[in-house]
PAGUMI-75638 format. One line per 10 residues: number of its first residue (from 0); for each residue x, y, z of C-alpha. Coordinates in Angstrom, 1 decimal. Layout:
<lotors>
NUM = X,Y,Z  ...
</lotors>
This chain:
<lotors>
0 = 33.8,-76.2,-22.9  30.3,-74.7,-22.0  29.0,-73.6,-18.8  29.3,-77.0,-16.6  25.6,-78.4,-16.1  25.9,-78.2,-12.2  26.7,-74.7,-12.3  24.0,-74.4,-14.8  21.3,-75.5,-12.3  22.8,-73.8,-9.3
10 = 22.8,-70.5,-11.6  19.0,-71.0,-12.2  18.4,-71.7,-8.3  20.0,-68.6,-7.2  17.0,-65.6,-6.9  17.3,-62.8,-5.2  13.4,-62.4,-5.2  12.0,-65.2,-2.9  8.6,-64.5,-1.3  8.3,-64.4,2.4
20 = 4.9,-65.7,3.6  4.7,-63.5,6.6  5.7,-61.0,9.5  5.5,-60.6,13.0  5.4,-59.0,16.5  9.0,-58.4,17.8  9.7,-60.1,21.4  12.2,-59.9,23.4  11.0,-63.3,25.2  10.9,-65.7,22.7
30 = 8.9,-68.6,22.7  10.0,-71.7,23.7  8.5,-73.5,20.9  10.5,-71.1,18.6  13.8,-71.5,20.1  13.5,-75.4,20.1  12.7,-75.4,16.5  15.7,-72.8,15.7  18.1,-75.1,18.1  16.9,-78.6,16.4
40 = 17.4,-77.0,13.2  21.3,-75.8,13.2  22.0,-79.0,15.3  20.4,-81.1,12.8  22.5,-79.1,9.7  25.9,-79.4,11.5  25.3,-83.1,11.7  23.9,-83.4,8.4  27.3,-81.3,7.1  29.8,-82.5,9.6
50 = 30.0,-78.6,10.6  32.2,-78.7,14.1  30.4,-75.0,15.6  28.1,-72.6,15.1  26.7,-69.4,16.8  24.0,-67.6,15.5  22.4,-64.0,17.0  18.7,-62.2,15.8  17.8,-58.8,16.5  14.9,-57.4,17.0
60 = 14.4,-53.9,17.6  18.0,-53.0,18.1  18.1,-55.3,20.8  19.8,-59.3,20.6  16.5,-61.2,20.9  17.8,-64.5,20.5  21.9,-65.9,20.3  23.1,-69.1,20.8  26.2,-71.4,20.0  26.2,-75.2,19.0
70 = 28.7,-77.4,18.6  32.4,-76.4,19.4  35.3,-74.1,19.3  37.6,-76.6,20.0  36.5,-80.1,19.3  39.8,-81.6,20.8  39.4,-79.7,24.2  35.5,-80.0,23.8  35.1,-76.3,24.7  31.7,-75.4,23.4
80 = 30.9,-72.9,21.1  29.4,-69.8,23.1  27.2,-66.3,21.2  30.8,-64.5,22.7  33.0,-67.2,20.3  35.0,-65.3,18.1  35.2,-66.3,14.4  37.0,-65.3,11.4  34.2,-63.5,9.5  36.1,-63.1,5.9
90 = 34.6,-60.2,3.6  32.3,-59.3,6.2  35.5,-57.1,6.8  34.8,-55.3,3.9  31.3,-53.7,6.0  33.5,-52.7,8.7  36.0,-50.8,6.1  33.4,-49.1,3.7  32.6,-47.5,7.5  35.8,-46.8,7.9
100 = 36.2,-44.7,4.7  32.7,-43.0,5.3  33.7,-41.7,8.3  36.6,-40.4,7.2  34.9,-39.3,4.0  32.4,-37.3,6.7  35.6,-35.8,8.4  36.9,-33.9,4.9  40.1,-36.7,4.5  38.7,-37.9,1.8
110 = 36.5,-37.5,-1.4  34.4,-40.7,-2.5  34.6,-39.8,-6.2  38.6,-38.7,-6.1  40.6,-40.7,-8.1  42.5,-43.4,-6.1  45.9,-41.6,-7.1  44.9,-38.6,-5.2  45.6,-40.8,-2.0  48.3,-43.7,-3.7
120 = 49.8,-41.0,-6.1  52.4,-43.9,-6.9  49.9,-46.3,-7.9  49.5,-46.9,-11.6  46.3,-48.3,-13.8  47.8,-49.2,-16.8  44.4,-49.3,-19.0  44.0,-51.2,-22.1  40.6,-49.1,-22.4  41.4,-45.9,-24.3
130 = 39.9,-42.7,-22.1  39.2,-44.9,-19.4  37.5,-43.5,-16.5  39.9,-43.3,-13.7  39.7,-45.2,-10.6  37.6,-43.9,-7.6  37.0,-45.2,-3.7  33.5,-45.0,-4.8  34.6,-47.9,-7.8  36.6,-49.6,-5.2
140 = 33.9,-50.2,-2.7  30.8,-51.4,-5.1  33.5,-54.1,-6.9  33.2,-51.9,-10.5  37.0,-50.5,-10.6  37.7,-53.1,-12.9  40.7,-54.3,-11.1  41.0,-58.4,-11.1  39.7,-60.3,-8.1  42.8,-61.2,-6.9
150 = 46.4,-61.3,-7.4  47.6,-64.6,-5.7  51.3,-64.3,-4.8  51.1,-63.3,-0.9  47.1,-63.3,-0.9  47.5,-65.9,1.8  50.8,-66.4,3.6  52.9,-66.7,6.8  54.1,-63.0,6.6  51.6,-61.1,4.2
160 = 53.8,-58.3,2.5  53.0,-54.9,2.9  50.6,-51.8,0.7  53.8,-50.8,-0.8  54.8,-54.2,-2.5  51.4,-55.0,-3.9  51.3,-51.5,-5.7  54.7,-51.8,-7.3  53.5,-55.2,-8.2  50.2,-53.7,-9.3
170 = 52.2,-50.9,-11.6  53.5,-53.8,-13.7  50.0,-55.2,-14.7  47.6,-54.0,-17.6  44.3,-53.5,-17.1  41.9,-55.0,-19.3  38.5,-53.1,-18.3  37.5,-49.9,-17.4  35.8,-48.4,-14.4  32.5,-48.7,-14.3
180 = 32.1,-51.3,-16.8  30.8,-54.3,-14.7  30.5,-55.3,-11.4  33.3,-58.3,-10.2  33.4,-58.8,-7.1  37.3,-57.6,-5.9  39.4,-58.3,-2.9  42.2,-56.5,-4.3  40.2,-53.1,-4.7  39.5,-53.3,-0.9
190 = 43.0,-54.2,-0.1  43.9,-50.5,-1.9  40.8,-49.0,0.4  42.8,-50.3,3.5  45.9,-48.5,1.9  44.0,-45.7,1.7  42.5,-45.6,5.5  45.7,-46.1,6.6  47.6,-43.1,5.0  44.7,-40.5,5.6
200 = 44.0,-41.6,9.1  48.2,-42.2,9.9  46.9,-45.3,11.6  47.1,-49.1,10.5  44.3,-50.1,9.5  44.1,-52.3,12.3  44.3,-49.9,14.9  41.8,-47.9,13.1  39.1,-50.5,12.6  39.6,-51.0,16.6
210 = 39.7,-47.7,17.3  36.8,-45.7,15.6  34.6,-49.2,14.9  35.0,-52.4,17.6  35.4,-49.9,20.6  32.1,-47.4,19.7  30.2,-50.7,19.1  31.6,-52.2,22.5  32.6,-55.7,20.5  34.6,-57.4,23.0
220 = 35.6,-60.3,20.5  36.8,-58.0,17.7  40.3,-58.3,16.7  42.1,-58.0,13.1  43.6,-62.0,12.2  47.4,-60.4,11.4  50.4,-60.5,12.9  51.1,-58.9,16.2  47.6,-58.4,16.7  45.8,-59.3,20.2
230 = 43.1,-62.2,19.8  39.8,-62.4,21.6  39.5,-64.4,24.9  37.9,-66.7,23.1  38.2,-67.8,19.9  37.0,-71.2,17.2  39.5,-73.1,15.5  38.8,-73.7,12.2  38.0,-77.4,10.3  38.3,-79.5,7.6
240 = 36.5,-83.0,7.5  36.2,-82.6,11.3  40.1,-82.4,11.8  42.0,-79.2,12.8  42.6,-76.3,10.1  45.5,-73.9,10.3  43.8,-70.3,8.6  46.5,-68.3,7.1  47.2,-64.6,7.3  45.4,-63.0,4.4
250 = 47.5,-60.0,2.8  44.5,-58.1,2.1  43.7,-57.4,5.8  40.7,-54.7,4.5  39.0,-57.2,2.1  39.0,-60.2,5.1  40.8,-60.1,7.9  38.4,-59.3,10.7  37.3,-61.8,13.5  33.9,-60.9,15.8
260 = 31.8,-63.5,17.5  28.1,-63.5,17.3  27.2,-60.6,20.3  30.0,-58.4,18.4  27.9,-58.8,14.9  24.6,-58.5,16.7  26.0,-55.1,18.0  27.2,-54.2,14.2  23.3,-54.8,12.7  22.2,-53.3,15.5
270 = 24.1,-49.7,14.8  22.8,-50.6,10.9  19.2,-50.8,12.1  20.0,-47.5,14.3  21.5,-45.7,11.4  24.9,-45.6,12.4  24.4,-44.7,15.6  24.9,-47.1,18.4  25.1,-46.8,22.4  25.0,-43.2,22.2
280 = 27.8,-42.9,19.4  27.0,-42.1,16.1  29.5,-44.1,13.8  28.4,-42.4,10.5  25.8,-40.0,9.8  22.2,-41.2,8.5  23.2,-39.4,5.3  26.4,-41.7,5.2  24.4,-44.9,6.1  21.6,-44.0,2.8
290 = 24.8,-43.9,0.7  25.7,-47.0,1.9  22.3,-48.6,1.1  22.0,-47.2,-1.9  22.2,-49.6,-5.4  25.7,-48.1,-6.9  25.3,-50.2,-10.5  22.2,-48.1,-12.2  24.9,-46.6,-14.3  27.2,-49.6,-15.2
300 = 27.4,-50.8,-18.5  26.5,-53.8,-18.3  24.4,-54.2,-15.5  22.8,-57.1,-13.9  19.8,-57.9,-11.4  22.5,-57.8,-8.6  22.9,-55.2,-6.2  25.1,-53.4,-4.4  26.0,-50.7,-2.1  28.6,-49.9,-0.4
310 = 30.4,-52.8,1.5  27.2,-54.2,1.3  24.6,-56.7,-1.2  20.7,-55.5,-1.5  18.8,-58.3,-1.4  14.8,-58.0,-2.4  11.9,-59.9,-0.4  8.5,-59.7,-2.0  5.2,-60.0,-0.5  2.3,-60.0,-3.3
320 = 3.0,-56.7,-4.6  5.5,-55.3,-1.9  9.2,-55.5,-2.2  11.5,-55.1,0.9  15.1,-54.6,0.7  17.7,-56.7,3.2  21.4,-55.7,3.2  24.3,-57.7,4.1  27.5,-59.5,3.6  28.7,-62.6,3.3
330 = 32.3,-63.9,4.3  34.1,-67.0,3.4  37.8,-68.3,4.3  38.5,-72.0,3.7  37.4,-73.2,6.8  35.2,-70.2,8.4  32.1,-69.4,6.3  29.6,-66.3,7.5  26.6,-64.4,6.8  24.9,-61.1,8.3
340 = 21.9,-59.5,7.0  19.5,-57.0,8.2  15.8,-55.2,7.1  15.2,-51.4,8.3  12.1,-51.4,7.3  11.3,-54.1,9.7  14.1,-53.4,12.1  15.8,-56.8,12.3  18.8,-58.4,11.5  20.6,-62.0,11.9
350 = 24.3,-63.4,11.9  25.2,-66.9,10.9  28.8,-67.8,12.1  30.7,-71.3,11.3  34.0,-72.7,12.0  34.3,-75.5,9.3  34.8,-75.9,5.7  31.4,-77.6,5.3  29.9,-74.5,6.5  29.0,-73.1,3.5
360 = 26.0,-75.7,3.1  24.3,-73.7,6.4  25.6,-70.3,7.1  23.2,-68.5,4.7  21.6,-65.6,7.0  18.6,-65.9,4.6  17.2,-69.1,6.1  17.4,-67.8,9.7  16.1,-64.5,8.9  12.9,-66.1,7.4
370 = 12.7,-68.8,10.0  12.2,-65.7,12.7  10.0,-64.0,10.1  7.6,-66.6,9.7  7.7,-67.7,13.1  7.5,-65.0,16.0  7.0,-61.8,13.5  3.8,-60.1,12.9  3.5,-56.9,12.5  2.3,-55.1,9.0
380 = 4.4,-53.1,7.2  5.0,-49.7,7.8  4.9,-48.0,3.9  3.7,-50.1,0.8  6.5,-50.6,-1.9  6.1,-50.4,-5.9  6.1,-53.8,-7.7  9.7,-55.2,-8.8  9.7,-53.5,-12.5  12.0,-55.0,-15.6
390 = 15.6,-54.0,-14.7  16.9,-51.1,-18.4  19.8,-52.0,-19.9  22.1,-50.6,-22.7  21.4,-53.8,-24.4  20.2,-54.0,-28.8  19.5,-56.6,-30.6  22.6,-57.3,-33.0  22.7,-58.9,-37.3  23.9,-62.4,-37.6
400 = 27.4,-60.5,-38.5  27.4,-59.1,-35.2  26.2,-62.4,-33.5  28.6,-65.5,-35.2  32.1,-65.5,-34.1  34.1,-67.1,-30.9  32.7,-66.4,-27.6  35.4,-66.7,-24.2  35.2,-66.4,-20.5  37.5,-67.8,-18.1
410 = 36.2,-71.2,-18.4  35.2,-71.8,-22.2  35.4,-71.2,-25.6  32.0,-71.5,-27.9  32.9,-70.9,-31.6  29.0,-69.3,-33.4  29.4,-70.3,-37.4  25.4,-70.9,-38.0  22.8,-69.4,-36.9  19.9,-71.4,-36.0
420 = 21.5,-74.4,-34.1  24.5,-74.1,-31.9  26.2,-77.6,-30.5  29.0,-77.4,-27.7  30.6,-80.3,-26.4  31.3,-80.5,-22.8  32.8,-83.8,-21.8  30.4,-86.5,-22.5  27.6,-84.5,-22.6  26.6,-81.8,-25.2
430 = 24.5,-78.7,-25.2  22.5,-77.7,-27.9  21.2,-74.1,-28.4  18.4,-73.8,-30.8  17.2,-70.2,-32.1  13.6,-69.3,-30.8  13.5,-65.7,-32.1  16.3,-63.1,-33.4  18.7,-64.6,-31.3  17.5,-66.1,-28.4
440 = 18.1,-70.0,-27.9  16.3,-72.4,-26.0  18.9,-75.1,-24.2  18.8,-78.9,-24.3  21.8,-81.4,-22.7  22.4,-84.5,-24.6  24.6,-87.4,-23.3  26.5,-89.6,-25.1  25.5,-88.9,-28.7  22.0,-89.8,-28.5
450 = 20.3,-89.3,-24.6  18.3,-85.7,-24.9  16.7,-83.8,-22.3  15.8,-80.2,-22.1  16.7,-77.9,-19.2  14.1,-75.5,-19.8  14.5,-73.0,-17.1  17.3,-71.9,-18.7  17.9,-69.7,-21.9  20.6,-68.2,-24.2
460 = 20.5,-64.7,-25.7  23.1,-62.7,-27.5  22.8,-58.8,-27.2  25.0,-56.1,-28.0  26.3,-53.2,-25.2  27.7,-50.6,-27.3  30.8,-52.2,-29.5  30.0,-55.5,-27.4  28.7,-58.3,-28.3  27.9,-60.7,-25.3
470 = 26.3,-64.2,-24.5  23.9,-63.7,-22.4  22.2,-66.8,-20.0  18.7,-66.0,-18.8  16.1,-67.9,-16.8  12.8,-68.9,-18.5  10.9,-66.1,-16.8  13.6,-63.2,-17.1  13.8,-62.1,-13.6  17.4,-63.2,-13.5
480 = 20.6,-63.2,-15.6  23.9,-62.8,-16.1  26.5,-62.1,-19.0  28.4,-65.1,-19.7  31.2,-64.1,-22.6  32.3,-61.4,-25.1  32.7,-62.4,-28.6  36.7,-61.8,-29.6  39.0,-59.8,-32.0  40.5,-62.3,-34.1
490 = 43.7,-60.5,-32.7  43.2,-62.3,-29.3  43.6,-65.7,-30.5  47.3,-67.7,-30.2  50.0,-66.5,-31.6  53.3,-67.8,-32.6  55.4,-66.7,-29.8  53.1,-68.3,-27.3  52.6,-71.5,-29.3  56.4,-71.8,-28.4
500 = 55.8,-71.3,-25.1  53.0,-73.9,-24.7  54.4,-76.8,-22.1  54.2,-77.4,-18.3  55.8,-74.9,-16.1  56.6,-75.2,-12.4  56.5,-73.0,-9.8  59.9,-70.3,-9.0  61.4,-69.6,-5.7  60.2,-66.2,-4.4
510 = 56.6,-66.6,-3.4  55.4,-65.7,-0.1  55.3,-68.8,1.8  52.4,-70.5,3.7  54.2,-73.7,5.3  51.9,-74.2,8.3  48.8,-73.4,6.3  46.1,-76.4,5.6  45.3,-73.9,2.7  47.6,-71.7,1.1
520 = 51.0,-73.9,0.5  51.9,-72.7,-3.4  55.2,-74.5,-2.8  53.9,-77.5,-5.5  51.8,-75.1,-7.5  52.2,-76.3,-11.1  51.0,-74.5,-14.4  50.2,-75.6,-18.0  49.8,-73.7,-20.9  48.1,-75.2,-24.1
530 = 46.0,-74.6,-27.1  42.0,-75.2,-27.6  40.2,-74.2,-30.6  43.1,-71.3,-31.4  42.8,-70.0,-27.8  45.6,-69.7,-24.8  44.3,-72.0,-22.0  46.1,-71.9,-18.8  45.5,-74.8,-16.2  46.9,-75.3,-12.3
540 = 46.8,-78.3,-10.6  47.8,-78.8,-6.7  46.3,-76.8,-4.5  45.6,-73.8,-3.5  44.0,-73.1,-6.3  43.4,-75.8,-9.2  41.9,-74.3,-12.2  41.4,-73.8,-15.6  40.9,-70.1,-17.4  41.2,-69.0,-21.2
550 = 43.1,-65.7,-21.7  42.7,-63.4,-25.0  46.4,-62.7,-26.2  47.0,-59.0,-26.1  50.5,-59.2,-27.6  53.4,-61.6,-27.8  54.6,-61.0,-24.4  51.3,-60.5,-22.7  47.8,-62.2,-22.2  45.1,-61.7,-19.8
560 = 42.1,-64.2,-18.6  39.2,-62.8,-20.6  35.4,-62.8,-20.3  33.0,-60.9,-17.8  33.2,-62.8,-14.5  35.3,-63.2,-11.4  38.1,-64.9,-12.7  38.5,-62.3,-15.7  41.4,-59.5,-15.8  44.6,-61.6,-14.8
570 = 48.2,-61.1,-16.5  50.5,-63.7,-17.8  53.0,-61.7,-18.7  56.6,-63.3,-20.7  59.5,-61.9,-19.4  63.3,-61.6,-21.5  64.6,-64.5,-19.4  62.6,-67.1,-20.6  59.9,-67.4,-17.9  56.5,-66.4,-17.3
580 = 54.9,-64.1,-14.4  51.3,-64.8,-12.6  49.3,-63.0,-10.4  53.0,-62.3,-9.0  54.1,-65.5,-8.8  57.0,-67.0,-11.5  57.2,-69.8,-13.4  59.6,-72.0,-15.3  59.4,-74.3,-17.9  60.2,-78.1,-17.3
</lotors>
């Protein structure tokens, strides 16, 4: 397997530097033409998606200069959608909690670059990385800890578990990168930071977010989606294919948990635009709010063109030759999909908020942050910016000895015996990866033996990042890429021991369960474990989570889903008694 075509394209389609054509004179009265054109345009996407409601806010100025809901909260009831609908927001939470640690962080409770043990001393990072550099709440809030994504058992559930369970389940895993090595993106590091709120403040998180964040902003709507918890006057149900959606709990309450409606959010980007102050409180201090804003991955290893603060993604605008950073956060659940984002420099901001699964094809902030930009804002900036300049990395050019060998991620194994042509097979279709220059390939797709096409926006290099060697997939023009897959020890392929275990394994009693979830049931969860070109493949089928990954074998009781992305960093670990451990959940052998 390769990298699928689709994902291919939508790779090459993603750009964090789109030019904006223009900018404008706030208002506080916006025109009528301006708000018919917004309001034809989300009403025409929601029927286009089959998206059940949407609210959206813009402000301008620190002040909400347009808000509106379409569509509705409760399509049964028909109770419209209003800007003071709550919705579940998903990782926008994790905004709300990097201000919760700053503030606490400004108060003396707590050091940024302190080792998470000095606040969960009985937390352990078992690191396969000799002289790894230890875990920090800085690491934990720009996603480079190295901790996996997620860990499944009790992620979503009827009665999430509690801090205390996840770490002793956390002290039985192995590590497989160190701090600071790359950004991947982790719900489970901000699940530690709400941990860590909650022991310095001696509050539940919960009560802390509402405490020291919803009340200061004056968010009416804001509650925490957990048990016990009060809910907003009015809140959206969530959807799938127009019918009814139950939304679990989420275990992680710090990473996704938080529900606002539209007016809440607008009050949020308004405090951002004020920095940190809002309404005559000052949530966190200017100096906390430049931290925040500030790109924490100049000194990863392998870095990337994305970038990140703290709870927050830097976006970049050009102009000709002027650059402009946005900030924001998106937030998904299965049926609630979000988007804030907001420019300083031009003292606006927008929120995007939908109730459906669909949503995803129309929540991006983005679009309505350049529909208002091109429409009803003129005003010149206020300071000129340098041009974008070519991102440094660690990376050098590797022999042919460093370069041929097996390359795996998550999702594929490509086996390099010859230089100048590569061929992978991917279904019907192959993809063929011919050397331009030292090694840097140019990429063509061919169907069915003989059909060839070239995709040529897209290209292949392989670098090497100290004792790495990676594949690296680059658009024509360089301005964006990403690290695909690390090249193997020959110790990480199969070995005997798990050859035996190879088979179809079903799920074990003792999962947190999710039996009135739409999303979230693992009660059917089945596993498979086989061998593909001398690698361990893993594969789930029923839902939540059907998937396929490749894991590098550490040892004979333990392997871990390799390669550089999302998906990497996950144990299967065999235990004496015959059966196999997940992400937390258990399984046995048919």
């Amino acid at each position: 397997m390769f990298i699928p075509m689709k994902e291919l394209k939508h790779i090459v389609l993603l750009s964090l530097l789109m030019p904006i054509v223009g900018f404008a004179q706030s208002t506080q009265n916006q025109s009528s033409n301006f708000k018919a054109r917004i309001d034809s345009l989300y009403r025409a996407e929601m029927k286009a998606n089959k998206v059940v409601g949407v609210s959206i806010a813009i402000v301008d100025n620190h002040e909400i200069a347009y808000a509106q809901g379409y569509g509705f909260a409760d399509l049964e009831s028909r109770i419209p959608v209003t800007p003071e609908t709550s919705f579940r927001v998903g990782s926008i939470t994790k905004s709300f909690t990097a201000i919760a640690i700053m503030q606490l962080n400004e108060k003396g409770l707590l050091n940024l670059d302190e080792p998470i043990t000095t606040y969960l001393p009985e937390l352990k990072t078992n690191e396969l990385s000799p002289n790894a550099t230890p875990i920090t709440l800085r690491h934990l809030l720009s996603h480079t800890s190295g901790l996996p994504s997620e860990f499944y058992n009790g992620f979503l559930c009827d009665a999430p578990p509690q801090g205390d369970w996840l770490m002793e389940q956390l002290n039985q895993q192995k590590k497989l990168y160190p701090a600071n090595f790359k950004h991947i993106y982790s719900n489970l590091g901000y699940a530690l930071l709400g941990e860590v709120i909650a022991r310095v403040s001696k509050q539940p998180y919960a009560e802390y977010i509402r405490q020291h964040i919803f009340q200061p902003l004056h968010m009416a709507s804001g509650y925490i989606h957990a048990p016990g918890q009060t809910k907003a006057p009015s809140i959206a149900k969530g959807y799938h294919g127009m019918k009814p959606a139950i939304e679990p709990y989420i275990r992680d309450q710090a990473a996704g948990s938080i529900c606002a409606s539209a007016d809440d959010m607008a009050q949020f980007i308004s405090m951002w635009l004020q920095n940190g102050s809002y309404s005559g409180s000052q949530l966190v201090t200017q100096n906390s709010v430049s931290e925040m804003q500030r790109n924490q991955l100049s000194t990863i290893l392998l870095k990337e063109k994305n970038e990140w603060g703290l709870g927050l993604q830097i976006k970049k605008y050009q102009v000709q030759n002027q650059v402009i950073n946005a900030w924001g956060h998106p937030g998904d659940t299965f049926a609630f999909h979000a988007d804030y984002a907001f420019i300083p420099e031009l003292q606006i901001g927008v929120v995007v908020l939908t109730n459906s699964s669909s949503g995803q094809e129309m929540n991006a902030a983005e679009k309505l942050l350049r529909l208002y930009l091109s429409s009803e804002y003129k005003k010149e900036l206020r300071k000129a910016a340098p041009p974008l300049l070519p991102l440094e990395t660690w990376e050098r050019s590797g022999s042919w000895n460093d370069i041929q060998g097996d390359y795996l991620n998550s999702r594929f194994v490509m086996r390099i015996t010859q230089p100048d042509k590569i061929k992978v097979r991917q279904g019907v279709a192959s993809l063929i990866l011919s050397r331009k220059q030292n090694f840097s390939y140019s990429v063509n797709a061919q169907l069915l033996g003989f059909i060839r096409f070239p995709i040529r926006d897209m290209g292949v290099q392989f670098v090497k990042v100290n004792e790495y060697t990676l594949l690296k997939l680059i658009q024509k023009d360089e301005n964006e890429f990403s690290y695909q897959s690390l090249k193997q020890p020959a110790s990480s392929k199969i070995t005997l021991a798990w050859k035996n275990r190879l088979g179809n394994y079903s799920i074990m009693p003792g999962f947190f369960a999710c039996n009135q979830c739409t999303y979230g049931d693992l009660s059917k969860l089945k596993m498979t474990l086989s061998e593909d070109n001398g690698y361990l493949k893993i594969q789930f089928s029923n839902a939540p989570f059907s998937r396929t990954n490749f894991l590098s074998v550490v040892n004979d009781s333990l392997a871990i889903t390799s390669g550089v992305d999302r998906d990497s960093g996950m144990n299967l670990t065999a235990l004496e008694d015959g059966t196999l451990a997940f992400s937390g959940l258990r399984f046995q052998k048919k």
